[in-house]
C-alpha positions in Angstrom: 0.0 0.0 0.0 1.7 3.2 -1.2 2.0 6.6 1.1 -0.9 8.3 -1.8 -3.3 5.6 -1.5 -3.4 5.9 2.5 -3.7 9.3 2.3 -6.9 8.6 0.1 -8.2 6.0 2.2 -8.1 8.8 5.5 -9.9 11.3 3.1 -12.2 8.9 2.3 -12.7 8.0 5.7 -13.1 11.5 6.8 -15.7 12.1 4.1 -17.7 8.8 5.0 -17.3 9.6 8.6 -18.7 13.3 8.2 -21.7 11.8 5.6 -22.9 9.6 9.2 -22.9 12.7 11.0 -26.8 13.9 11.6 -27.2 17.4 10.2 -29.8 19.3 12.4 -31.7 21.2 9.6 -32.3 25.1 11.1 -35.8 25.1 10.0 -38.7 22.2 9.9 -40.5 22.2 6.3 -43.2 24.0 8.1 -41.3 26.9 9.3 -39.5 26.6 6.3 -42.6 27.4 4.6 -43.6 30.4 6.7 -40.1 32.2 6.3 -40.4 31.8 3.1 -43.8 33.1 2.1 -43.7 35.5 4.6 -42.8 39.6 4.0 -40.5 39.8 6.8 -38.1 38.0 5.2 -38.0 40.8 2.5 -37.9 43.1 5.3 -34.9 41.8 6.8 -32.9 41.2 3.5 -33.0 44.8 2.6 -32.6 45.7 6.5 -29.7 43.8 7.1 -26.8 44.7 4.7 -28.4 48.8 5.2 -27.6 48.7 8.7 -24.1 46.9 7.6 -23.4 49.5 5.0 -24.2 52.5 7.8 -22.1 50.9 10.0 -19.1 51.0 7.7 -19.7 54.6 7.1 -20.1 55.2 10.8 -17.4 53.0 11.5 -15.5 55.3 9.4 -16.4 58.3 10.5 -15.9 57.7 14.0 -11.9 56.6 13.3 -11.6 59.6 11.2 -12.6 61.7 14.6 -10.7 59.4 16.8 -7.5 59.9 14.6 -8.2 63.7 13.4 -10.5 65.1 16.1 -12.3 66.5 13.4 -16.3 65.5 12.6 -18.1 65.5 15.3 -21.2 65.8 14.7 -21.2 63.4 11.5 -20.0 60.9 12.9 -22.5 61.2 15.9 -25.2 61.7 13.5 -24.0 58.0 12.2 -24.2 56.7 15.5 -27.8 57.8 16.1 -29.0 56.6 12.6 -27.1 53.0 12.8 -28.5 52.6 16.3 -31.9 53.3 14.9 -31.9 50.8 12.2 -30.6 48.3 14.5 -33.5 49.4 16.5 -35.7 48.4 13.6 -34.2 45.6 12.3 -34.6 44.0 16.3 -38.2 44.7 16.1 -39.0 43.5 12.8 -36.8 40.7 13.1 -39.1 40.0 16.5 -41.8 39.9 14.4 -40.1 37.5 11.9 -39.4 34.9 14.6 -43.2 34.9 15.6 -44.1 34.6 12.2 -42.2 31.6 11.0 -41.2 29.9 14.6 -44.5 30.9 16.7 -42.1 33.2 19.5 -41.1 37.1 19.2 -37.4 36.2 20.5 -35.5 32.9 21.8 -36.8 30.7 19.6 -34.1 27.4 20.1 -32.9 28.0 16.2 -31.6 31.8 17.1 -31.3 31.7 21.2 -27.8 32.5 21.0 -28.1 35.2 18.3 -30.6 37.1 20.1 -28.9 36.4 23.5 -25.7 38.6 22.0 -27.9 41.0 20.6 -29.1 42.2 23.7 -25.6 43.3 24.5 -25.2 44.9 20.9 -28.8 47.0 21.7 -27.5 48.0 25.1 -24.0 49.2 24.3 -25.8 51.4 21.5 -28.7 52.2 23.8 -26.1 53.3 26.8 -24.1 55.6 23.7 -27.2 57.2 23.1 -28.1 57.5 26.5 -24.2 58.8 27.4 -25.1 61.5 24.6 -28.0 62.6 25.8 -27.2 62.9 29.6 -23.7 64.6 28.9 -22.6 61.8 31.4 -19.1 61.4 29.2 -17.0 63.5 26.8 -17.0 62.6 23.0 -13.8 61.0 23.3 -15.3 58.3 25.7 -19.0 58.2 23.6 -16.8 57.0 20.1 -15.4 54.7 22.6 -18.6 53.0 23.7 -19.8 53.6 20.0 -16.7 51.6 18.9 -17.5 48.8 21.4 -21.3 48.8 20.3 -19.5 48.3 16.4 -17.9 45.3 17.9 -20.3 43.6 19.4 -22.9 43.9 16.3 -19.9 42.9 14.2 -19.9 39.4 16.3 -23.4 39.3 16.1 -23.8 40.1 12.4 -21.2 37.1 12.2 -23.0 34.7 14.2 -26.0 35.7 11.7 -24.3 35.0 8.4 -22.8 31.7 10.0 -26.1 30.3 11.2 -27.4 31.6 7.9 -24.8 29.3 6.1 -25.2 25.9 8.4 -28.6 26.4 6.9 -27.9 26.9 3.7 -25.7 23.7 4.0 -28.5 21.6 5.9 -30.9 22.3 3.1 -28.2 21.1 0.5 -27.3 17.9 2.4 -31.0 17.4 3.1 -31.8 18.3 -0.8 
């Protein structure tokens, strides 16, 4: 037995092992059904990669004051209009998660998602909050704006990767 053909066998293996896996599908065909006939999904397609695109401008924005000291008020303008679409994509995602799994929030498939963003809504709630108040100079608000930018950026992660595994599941299951 050559050094190649082993090495094909372990592949093999490793493929055959990973086919007996059980693949838990993210949906059931019924609330497969309901996300897709339902609006919200619409919704949240165009939603999503707005409040992404706002965020890199915001993101931007806020470095550019950080490293110049120069724009302000832009980039706390950005701050207040990202936190407000991530404000409404919460809600109507909410109302997505009632439609196609029968709960506003938590439902098993997305506990963990919603979980962390709760922590991305409060650091962007306690910016605006910060602004408001006058509790903290604007070097300390793009701080905690900057923080808020890194937790959504985890939790737009954990999105796109559950979004995936489903993707997958449906092709494995197809």
């Amino acid at each position: 037995m050559s050094v190649q053909s082993i090495g094909q066998n372990s592949r093999q293996s490793a493929v055959f092992r990973g086919a007996k896996k059980s693949v838990t599908p993210l949906y059931t065909p019924d609330q497969k059904a309901r996300r897709d006939a339902t609006r919200w999904k619409l919704v949240q397609g165009v939603l999503a990669p707005l409040q992404f695109l706002v965020f890199l401008v915001s993101f931007g924005l806020v470095l550019r004051y950080l490293g110049t000291g120069t724009g302000y008020e832009a980039a706390t303008a950005s701050i207040i209009l990202k936190t407000g679409i991530l404000l409404l994509i919460m809600v109507t995602g909410a109302i997505w998660e009632k439609v196609v799994f029968d709960q506003y929030l938590f439902a098993p498939a997305f506990f963990w998602e919603d979980v962390f963003s709760f922590a991305v809504i409060a650091l962007h709630l306690l910016y605006v909050f910060a602004l408001i108040s006058g509790a903290f100079a604007p070097l300390t608000l793009m701080w905690i704006a900057l923080s808020a930018y890194a937790t959504y950026v985890v939790n737009a992660a954990q999105f796109v990767w559950k979004l995936r595994l489903a993707r997958l599941s449906a092709e494995v299951a197809a």
